[in-house]
N, C-alpha and C positions, 0 to 999 in steps of 0.2 A: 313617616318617622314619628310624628305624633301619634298615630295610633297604634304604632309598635310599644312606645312607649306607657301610654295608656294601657292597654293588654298587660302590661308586664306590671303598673301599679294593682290593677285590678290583683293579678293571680297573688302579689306579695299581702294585699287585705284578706283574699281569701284563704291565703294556707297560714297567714298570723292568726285568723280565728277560730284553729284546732277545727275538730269535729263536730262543732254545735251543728253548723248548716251542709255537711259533706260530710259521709261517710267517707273511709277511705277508699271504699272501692272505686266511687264517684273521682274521689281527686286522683286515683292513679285514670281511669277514664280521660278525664279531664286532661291530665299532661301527656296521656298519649295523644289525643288531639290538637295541642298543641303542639308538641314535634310534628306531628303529619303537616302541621300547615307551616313546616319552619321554623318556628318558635324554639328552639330547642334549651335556651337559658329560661325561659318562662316554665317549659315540663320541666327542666333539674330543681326545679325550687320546689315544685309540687312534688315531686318525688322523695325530696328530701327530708320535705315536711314528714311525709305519710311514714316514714324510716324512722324519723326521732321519736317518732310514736311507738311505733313497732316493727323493731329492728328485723322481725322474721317474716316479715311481708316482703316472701321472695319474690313476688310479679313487681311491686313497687324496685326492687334490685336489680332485677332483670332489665327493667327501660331506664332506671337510672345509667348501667354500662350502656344500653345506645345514647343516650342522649350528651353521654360523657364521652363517647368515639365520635359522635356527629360533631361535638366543639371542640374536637381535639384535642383531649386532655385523654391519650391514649395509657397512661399506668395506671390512670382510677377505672376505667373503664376495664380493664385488666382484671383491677384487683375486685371490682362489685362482680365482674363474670364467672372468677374463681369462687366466689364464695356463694353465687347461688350453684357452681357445679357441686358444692358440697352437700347439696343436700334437693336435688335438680329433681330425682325420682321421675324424669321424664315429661316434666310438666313443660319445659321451654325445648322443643325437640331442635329447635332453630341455633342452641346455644355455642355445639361448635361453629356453623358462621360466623357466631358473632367474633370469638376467639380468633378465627380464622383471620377474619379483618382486621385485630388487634395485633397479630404476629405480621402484616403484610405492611400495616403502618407503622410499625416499626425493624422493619427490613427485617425479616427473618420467612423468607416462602418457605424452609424448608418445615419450621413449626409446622405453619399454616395450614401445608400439606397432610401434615400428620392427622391437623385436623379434619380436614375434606374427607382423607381416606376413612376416618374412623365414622365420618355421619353415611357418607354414598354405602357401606356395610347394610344401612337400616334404610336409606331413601337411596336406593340408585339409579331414579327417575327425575331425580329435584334438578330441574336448569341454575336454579341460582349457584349451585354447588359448584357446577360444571365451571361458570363463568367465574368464578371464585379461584379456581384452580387453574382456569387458564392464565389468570394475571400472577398466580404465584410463578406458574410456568415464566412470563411476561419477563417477572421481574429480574429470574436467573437468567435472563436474553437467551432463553430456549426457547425463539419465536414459532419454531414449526409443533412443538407438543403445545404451545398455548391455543396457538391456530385448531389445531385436534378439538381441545378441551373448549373451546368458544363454538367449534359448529355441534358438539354437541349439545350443546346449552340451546343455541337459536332452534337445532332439532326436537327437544324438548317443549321448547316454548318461541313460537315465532315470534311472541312480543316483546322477546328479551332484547329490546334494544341496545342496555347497557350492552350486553355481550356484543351486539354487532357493531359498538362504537368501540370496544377493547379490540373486536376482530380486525376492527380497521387501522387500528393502530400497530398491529402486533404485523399486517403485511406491507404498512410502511416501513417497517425493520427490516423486512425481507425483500426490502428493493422491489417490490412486486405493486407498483405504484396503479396500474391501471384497473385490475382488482380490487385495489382501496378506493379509489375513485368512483368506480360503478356502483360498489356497495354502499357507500356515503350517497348516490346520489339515488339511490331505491330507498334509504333511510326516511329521506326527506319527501322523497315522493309519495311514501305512506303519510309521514306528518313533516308538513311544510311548519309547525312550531315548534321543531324540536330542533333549538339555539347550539346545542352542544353540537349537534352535526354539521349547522353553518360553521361555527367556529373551527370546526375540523378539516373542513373544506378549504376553508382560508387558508387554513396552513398548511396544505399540504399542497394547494397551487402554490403560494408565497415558494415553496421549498423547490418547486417544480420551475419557477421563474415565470409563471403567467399570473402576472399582477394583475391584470384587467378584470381575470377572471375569481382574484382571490380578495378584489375590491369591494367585485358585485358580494359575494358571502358574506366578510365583515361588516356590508351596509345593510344586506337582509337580518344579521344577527344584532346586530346595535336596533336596529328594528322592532325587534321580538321583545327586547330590552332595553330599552334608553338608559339606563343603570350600568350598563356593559361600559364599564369604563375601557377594556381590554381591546374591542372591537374597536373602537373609537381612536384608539393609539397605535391599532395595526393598520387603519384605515389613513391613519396621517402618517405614518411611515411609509407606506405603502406610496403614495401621494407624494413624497418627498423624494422618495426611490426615483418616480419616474419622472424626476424635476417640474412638477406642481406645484411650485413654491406655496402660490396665493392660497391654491385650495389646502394643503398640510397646513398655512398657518391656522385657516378658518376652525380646522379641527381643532386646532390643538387651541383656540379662543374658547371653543365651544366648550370641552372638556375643562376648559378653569371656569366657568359662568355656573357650570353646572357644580363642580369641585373647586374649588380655588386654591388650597392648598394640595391637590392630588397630586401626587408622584409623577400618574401617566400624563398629565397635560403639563407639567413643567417640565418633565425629556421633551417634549414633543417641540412644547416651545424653546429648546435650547437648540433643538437638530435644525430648527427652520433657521434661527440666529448664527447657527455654524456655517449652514449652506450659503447664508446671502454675506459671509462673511464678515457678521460684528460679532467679533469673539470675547471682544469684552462683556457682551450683552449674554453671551453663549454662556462665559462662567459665571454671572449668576445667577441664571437659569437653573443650570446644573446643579450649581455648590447649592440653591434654594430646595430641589428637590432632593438631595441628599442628606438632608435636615433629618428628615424624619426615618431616614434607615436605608443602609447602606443599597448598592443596584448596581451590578454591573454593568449595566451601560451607562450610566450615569456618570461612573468615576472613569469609565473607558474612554467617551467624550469630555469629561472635562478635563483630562489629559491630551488628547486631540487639539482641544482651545486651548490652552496652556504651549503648545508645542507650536501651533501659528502664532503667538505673539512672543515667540522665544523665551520663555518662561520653562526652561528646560526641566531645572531640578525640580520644581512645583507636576508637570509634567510625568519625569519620572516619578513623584510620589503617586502621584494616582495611577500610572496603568501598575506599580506594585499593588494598589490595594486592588484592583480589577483582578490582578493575579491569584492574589490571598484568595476573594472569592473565587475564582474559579482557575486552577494552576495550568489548565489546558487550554484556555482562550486565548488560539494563537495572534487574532490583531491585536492585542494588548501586548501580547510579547515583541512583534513584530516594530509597531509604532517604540518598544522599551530599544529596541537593539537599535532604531534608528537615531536616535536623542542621543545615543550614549555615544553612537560613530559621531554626530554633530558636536560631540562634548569631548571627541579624541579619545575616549575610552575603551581601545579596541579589544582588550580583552577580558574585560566584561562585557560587551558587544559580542563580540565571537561568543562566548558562554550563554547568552541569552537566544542565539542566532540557535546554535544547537538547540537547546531548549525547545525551539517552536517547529526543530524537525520533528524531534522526539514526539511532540502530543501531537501534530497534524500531517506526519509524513513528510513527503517530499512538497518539495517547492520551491518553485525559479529564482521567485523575488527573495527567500530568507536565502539560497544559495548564493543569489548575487549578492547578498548582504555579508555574509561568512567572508565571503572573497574580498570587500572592502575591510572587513577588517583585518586581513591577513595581508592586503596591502598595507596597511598602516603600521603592522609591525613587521616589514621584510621577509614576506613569508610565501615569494613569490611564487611558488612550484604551487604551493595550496592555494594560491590568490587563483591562478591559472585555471586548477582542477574545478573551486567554485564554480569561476565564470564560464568554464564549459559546459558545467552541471545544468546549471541556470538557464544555460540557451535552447538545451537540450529537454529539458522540461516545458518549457515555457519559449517556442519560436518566437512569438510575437513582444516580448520582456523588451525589445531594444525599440518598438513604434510607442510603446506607450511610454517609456522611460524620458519623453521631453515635453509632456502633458505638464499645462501649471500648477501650484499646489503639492505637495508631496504625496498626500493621500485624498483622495476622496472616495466621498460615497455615494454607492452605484446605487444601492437600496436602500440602505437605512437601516440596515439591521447588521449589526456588528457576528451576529453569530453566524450569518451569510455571508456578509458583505465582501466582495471583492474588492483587493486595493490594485490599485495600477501606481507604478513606479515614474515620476516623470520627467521634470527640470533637473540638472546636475546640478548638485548643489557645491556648496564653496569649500566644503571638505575633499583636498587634496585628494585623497584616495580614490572616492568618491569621484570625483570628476576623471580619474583616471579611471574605475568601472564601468560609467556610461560609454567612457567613447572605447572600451575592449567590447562591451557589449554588442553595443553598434556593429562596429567592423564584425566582431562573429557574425552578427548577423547576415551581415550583406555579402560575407564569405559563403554563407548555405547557401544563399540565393545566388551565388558565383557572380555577384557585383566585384569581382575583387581590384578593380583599380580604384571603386569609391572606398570599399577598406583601406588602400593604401593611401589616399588620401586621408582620409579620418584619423589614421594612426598617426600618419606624417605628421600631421598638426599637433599631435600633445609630445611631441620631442623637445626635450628641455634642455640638453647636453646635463641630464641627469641621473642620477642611477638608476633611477625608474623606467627610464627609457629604457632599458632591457626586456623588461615585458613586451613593453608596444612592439620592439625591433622583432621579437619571436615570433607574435602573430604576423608581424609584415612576412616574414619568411616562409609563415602558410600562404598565403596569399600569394605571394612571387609563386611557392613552389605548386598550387593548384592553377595558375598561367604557365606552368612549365617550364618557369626560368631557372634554373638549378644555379645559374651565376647568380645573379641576384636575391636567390635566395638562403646562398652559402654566406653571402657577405653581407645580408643582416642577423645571419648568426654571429660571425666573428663579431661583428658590430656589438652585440649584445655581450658577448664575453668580456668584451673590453669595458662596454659599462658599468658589469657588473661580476666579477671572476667566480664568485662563488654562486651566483644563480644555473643552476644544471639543467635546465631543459633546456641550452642552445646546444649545450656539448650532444645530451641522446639524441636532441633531432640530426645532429648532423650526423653523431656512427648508423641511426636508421638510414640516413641517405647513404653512406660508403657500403651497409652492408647491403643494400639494393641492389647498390653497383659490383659486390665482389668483394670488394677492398676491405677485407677483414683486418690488415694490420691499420690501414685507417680509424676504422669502426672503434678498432682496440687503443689506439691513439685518445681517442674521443675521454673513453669509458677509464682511462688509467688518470686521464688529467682533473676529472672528478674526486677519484680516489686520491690523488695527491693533497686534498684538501678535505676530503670527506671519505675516510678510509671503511665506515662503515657501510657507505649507500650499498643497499641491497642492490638495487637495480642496477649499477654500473656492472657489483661484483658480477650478479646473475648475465650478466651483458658478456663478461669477458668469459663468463663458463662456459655458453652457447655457441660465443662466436671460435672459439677452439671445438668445441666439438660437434658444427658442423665441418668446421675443415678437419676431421680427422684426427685433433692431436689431446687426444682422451685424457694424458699425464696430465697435460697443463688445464684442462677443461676440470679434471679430477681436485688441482691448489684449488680454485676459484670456487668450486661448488662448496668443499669444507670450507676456504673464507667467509662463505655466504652464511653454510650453518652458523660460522660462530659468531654471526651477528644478535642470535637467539630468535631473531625474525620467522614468520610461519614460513615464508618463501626458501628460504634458505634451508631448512628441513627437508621440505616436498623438491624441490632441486637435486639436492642429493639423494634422497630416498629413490627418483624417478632414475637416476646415473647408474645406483646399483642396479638400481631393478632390470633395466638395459643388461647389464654385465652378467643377470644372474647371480649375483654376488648377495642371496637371500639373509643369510644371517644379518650381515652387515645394514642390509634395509632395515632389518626389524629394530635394530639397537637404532639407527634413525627414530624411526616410528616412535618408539617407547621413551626418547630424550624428549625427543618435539613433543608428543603427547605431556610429557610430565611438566613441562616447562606455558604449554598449550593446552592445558585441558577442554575437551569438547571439540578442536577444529576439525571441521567437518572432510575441508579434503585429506586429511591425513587420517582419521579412521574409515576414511572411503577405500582410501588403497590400501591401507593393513588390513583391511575384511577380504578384499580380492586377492592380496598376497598369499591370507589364508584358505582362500578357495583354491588357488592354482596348485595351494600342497593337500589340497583333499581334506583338513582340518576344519569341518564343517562346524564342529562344537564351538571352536574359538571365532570364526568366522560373524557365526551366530551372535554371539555375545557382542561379537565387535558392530555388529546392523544395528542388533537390539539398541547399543546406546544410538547409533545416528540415528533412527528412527524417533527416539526417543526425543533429539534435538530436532531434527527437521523430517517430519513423514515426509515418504516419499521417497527420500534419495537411497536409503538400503536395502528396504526388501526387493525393490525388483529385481538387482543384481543378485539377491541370494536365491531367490525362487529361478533366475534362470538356473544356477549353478544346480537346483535339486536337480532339476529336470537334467541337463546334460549328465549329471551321473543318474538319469531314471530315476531319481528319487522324487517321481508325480505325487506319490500321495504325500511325501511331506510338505510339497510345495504346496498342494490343498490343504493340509490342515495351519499353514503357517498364515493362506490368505484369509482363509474362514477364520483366524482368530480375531483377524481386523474387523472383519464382522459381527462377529459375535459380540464386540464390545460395543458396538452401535451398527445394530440392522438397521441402518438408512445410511451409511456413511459413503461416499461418494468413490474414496478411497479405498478403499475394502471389496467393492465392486472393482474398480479396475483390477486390483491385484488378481482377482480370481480370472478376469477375466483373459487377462497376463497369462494366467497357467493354461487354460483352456487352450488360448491362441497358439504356446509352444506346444502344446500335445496336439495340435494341428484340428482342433473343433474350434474349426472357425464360427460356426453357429450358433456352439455354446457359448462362446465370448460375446460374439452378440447380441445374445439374449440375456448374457449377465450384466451387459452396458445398459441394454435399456429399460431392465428393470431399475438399476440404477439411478438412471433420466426418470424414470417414474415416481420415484422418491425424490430425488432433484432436478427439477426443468430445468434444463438450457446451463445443467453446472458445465461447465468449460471445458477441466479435465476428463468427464465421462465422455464430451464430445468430441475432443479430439482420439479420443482411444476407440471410440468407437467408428471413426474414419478412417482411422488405419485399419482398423480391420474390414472394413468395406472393402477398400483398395483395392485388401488381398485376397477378396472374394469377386477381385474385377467389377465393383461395384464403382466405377469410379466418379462415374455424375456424384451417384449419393454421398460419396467420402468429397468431393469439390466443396458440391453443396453445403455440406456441413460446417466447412473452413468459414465457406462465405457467410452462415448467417452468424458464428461465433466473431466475425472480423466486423460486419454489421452493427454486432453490439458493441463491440469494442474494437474499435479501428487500430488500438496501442499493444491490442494482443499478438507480441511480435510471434508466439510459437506457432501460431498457426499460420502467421504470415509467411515464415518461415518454412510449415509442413507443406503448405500449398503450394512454395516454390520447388520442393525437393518431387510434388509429385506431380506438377508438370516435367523437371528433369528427369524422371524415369519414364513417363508417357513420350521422351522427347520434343518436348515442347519448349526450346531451348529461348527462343526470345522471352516465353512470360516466365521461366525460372530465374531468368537472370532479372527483371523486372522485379519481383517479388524478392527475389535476397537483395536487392537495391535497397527496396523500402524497409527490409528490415534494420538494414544498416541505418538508415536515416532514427530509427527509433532507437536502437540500440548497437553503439557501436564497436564493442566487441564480444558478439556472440560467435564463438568459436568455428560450429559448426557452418555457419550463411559465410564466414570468413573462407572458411576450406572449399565449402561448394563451389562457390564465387570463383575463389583463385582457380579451382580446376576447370570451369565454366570456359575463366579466360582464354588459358591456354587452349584447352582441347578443342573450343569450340572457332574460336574470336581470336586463338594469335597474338591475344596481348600478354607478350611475356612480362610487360613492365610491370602492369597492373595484378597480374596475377604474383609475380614475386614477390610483390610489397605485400599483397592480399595474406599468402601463406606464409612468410615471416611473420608479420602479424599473427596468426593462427600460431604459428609453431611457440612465438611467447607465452600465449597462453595457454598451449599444455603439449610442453616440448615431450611428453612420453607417451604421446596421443599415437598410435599406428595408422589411422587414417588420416592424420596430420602430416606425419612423416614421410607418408606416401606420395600427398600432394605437393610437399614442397621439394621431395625429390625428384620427383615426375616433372617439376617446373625445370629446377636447375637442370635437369638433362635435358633436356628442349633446348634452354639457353647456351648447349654447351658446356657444362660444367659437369663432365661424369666424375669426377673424383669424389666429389661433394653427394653428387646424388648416390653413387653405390655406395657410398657411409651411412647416407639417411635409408635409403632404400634397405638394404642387411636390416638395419635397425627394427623397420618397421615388419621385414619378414619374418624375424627370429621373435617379435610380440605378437605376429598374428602367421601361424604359421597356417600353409595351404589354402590360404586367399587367393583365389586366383587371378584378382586385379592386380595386387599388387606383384603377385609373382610375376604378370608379363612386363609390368613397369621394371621391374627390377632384370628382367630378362634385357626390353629395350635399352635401358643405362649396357649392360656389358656389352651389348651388340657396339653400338654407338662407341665405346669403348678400345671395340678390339679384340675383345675378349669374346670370342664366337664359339670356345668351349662348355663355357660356364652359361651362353646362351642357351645355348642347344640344351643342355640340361636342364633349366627351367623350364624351356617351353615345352619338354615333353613329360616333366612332373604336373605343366595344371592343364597342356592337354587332355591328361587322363581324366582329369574332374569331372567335364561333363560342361553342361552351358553356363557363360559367363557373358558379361557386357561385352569385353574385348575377343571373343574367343574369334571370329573372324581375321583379326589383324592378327591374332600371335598365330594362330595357322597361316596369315597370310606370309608375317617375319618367318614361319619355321622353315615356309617352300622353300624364299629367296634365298636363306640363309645355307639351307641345307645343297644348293644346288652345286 
């Protein structure tokens, strides 16, 4: 430090005594020099000098802008680069870089770009250029064109290291973690002193969760540099992380000896003060290092210490200002919602719980948190939904839920850190979430008499007991008790008349059993009280028009509309569309839309209503917008629709235009490869997948399209395959889970189909399709007409104008006996998919079983003509007996 100092007296003597002893060439020499060796406030003085001299010493201009980018003071550095481009004549050919860098330090890549392109015109071999261009790429998180633009750079010049430290950065973005790793560790194995690659290292083990090995980094970079205050602080987080008490404190002694007032060694020393639990000593730690300029972690912990010594509102002040810095730091929101449930504020709680979906997605503990505060203000139906969200995300939310402390930290770093949820604490609600949690729990794991124990204990002879009563009633009814679990339903009615999930669980149970005027019982005693529920209305529309009685089905689905609800539109709109009664859909369509703008299933079936009238223009119009909201869900219904009316090439040119707006899009490859596979080049589709895969490794969706099309070239190891390494990566990726069951059910491979829609259910438990599989699985295979009822009821809620839904839950109820019910659903689904030949023998079997041996006979010899089907052996076998 003193002879920095020194250095800097010296150059101030030498540019005060003008030109006697330095020419100016010499003094701009001279503060180039010292920039080279870091100096950078030492050259702006000499530069500055040599300028009040003589203002038109553009070299003297030209290194004052770097030296004014180096200490960032990026608009002077701007405005000295504009004014030697005024009169440049080619002398600084480097000057758009420099520009480049000015437009990139202050956000703007697309300047920057302007400038790269306009210097690569005259050097389009410069590495630096490249590297330059790839961070502008960087910075619009276009990671695969920076990636481009970086290996060009290192091609250029293999000792563009920077380039290969942006390289490594830009395929941590792209999840492609082990390529950054190998390249970081070639970095260094050329130069073992090059600190920025340790420190890169570090962090992207830290990121990876192997601390050991992101230890060793931070202790070789602190190494390189004893000055590395950064390493030093990662190295005692790190240390703290892995409960090292003694050694994190040493560090963080170390780091004040060396600094005493640093920032990094007083977090350090507050994390250690938190962990051994003197929170008094922890805030002011914190409140000490916050002196000198605000840290998000600093005000994030000393809201942490604030909230162990019940200092709520002091608390809430600081994870706010955590937030002001950074509005997406969801433990800071999380620890905000939790204060505010401790302080009975539930809805500001609720509002902040949202909050931290919205920036971090999903997650167990903020849903279990939504649902306590929806406890707290009566809002039992949403308390319910949370805490199943929660379990469902997160199995394990109910073992750590009685850990001591409320939060702790697993690492030590709030931008990672994982919290675990643990002691119930004294807020009523709250101690009713843990123990719902719980028993959910140990309901998955089919403990369910310790659920009914766990529940049993928080019964108060209070209103709230109505929840607990609801889950005891899963429980009873997954041990099969249907007495016991009817009569913690009424139980729950009584405690609470206006809470509704006791009334729909029970019409699901009457309608399982038949008893639709039951069902209807349930569903009206809601509406006595709550004339609007969508759900009850939607409940009494279905449960009429599977028995047949279409006028009454017809009151309920308009009641439904005039809720103004999205459901109550597609309801109706799905009635007409059954009846044929087109015009009448579309005036649906176009209320819901206007009242709805955007929803996606309702411009999904006005585009197919307008395909089914051959109105391809409107049709169009109507994808174009859903594509516009969600790719993927429009075009491949409109590009089937070319093709069955032979309109192949517009189906090509509608998929090529997805391409042509980005030749590498993942998307745009399947749709073409969509059209290929209808016009029966299987080949072609396959080579359009995995060009596709050539552009993006191991994308999901190219890999599952590309195994369907294996399949259907009896490829089927390779389409297995494929499932398995896409599940591999992602064990939660239910479609695949899901394709892999469907195409053991066609190999007949019937125990691992049913396996495999098992687990999807376990992941997600209403996907339509593993719903309908399943239920026909039951029956056809396995006899369980119980299971399989509940299965395709379920299904048929979720999209009661499904034909292949319709199929199977008429196919169920005629097994069970009940042909009235199944020739209503069955017609239904015949007259929406006509000349199926599955369904035409299901719908044959219902008349047979019926009585009806005319109306058989007539079936079976409309889809004997088809040719081969699944069933075609049994409907020739019904047509023998029948005919005899």
């Amino acid at each position: 430090m003193v002879g920095k100092i020194l250095a800097f007296i010296i150059v101030v003597i030498v540019a005060g005594s003008g030109c006697t002893k330095q020419s100016q060439e010499e003094m701009v020499q001279e503060g180039v020099r010292l920039a080279r060796e870091g100096n950078h406030n030492g050259a702006l003085v000499l530069f500055k000098s040599v300028l009040e001299k003589d203002p038109n010493y553009f070299e003297a201009r030209y290194h004052l802008g770097i030296a004014y980018l180096r200490t960032g003071k990026t608009d002077k550095a701007e405005n000295e680069f504009r004014k030697v481009a005024l009169q440049d004549g080619g002398k600084f050919p480097d000057l758009p870089l420099q520009l480049a860098e000015v437009f990139l330090r202050k956000e703007d890549p697309d300047a920057a770009i302007r400038e790269i392109d306009q210097y690569l015109q005259k050097y389009p071999e410069k590495s630096a250029a490249f590297e330059i261009l790839g961070r502008c790429y960087a910075v619009k998180r276009d990671y695969a064109k920076a990636e481009e633009q970086f290996l060009r750079a290192i091609r250029l010049d293999s000792n563009n290291v920077d380039a290969e430290i942006h390289l490594v950065r830009a395929l941590v973005h792209m999840d492609r973690w082990p390529e950054a790793r190998h390249r970081l560790h070639e970095i260094i194995r050329k130069n073992a002193e090059n600190r920025v690659a340790w420190v890169l290292l570090g962090q992207l083990e830290t990121a990876k969760g192997n601390h050991e090995e992101a230890l060793k980094a931070y202790q070789k970079a602190s190494a390189l540099d004893p000055g590395d205050l950064y390493s030093q602080f990662m190295m005692g987080r790190i240390l703290l992380g892995l409960k090292r008490i003694n050694e994190g404190d040493q560090v963080a002694d170390g780091i004040l000896q060396r600094a005493p007032n640093s920032q990094e060694g007083l977090l350090l020393k507050g994390l250690t003060h938190l962990l051994r639990n003197n929170h008094k000593e922890a805030v002011t730690s914190f409140q000490t290092a916050l002196r000198s300029r605000s840290n998000l972690m600093g005000h994030y912990f000393l809201g942490v210490s604030h909230y162990h010594l019940e200092q709520f509102e002091l608390a809430v002040n600081q994870f706010q200002r955590s937030l002001d810095l950074a509005p997406r730091f969801v433990p800071a929101r999380i620890m905000l919602t939790t204060v505010l449930l401790k302080q009975k504020r539930f809805e500001e709680a609720m509002t902040e719980g949202k909050k931290a979906l919205a920036s971090g997605g999903e997650n167990g503990l903020v849903h279990s948190l939504i649902g306590s505060a929806s406890l707290g203000l009566g809002r039992y139906e949403e308390a319910m939904a949370e805490f199943d969200r929660a379990i469902e995300l997160n199995p394990d939310l109910a073992d750590a839920h009685f850990k001591k402390g409320l939060f702790y930290l697993s690492q030590g770093d709030p931008e990672e850190a994982e919290f675990q949820l643990e002691e119930a604490v004294a807020l009523a609600p709250e101690v009713m979430n843990s123990r719902i949690i719980l028993a959910v729990h140990h309901i998955r794991r089919q403990n369910y008499d310790e659920a009914l124990r766990i529940l049993g204990e928080g019964l108060k002879g209070e209103e709230q007991d109505a929840v607990l009563l609801n889950y005891m009633s899963l429980a009873a009814f997954s041990k099969n008790l249907p007495t016991e679990a009817i009569a913690y339903l009424e139980r729950a009615k009584k405690a609470k008349p206006d809470f509704c999930a006791p009334y729909f669980n029970l019409a699901s149970y009457h309608i399982k059993k038949g008893d639709f005027v039951k069902a209807r019982q349930q569903y009206e005693a809601v509406l006595t009280g709550k004339p609007q529920s969508i759900r009850a209305l939607m409940g009494m529309a279905l449960a009429y028009e599977v028995e047949g009685q279409d006028q009454k089905a017809l009151e309920y689905f308009l009641k439904a509309k005039a809720t103004g609800e999205p459901a109550g539109y597609l309801g109706l709109a799905k009635y007409y569309g059954q009846k044929g009664q087109i015009e009448d859909l579309l005036k649906v369509f176009n209320e819901g839309l206007a009242h709805h703008p955007g929803n996606q299933q309702l411009l999904m079936i006005k585009g197919q209503v307008f395909l089914d009238r051959k109105d391809f223009a409107a049709a169009e119009a109507v994808f174009d917008e859903l594509e516009n909201l969600a790719p993927g869900r429009g075009y491949p219904i409109l590009l089937r629709a070319y093709q069955q009316q032979g309109e192949h090439k517009r189906a090509e040119q509608a998929a090529g235009k997805q391409i042509s707006k980005d030749p590498k899009s993942p998307y745009g490859h399947v749709l073409l490869a969509y059209v290929k596979e209808n016009k029966g080049d299987l080949k072609g589709a396959e080579e359009t997948l995995r060009q596709g895969l050539e552009n993006n490794p191991g994308h999901a969706l190219l890999q599952m399209a590309l195994a369907a099309v294996l399949e259907k070239q009896n490829k089927v190891e390779d389409a297995r395959r494929i499932y398995g390494g896409i599940l591999d990566n992602d064990p939660k990726f239910f479609a695949a889970r899901y394709a892999l069951g469907a195409l053991y059910h066609r190999q007949g491979d019937k125990k691992a189909a049913l396996d495999r829609y098992l687990e999807v259910l376990k992941i997600t438990k209403n996907h339509t399709p593993t719903l309908n599989n399943l239920a026909f699985l039951y029956a056809d295979n396995y006899g369980e007409l119980e299971k399989a009822l509940e299965l395709s009821i379920q299904a048929y809620r979720h999209e009661p104008g499904n034909p292949y839904v319709l199929d199977t839950l008429g196919f169920v109820l005629s097994a069970k006996g009940r042909q009235e019910e199944a020739l209503n659903l069955l017609k239904k689904a015949d007259a929406l998919l006509p000349g199926n030949p599955s369904i035409g023998y299901h719908l044959a079997l219902a008349y047979s079983r019926r009585g009806k041996k005319g109306e058989a006979l007539d079936r079976l010899r409309e889809i004997l003509k088809i040719g081969d089907f699944p069933e075609k052996e049994n409907a020739e076998k019904l047509f023998q007996e029948m005919g005899r």
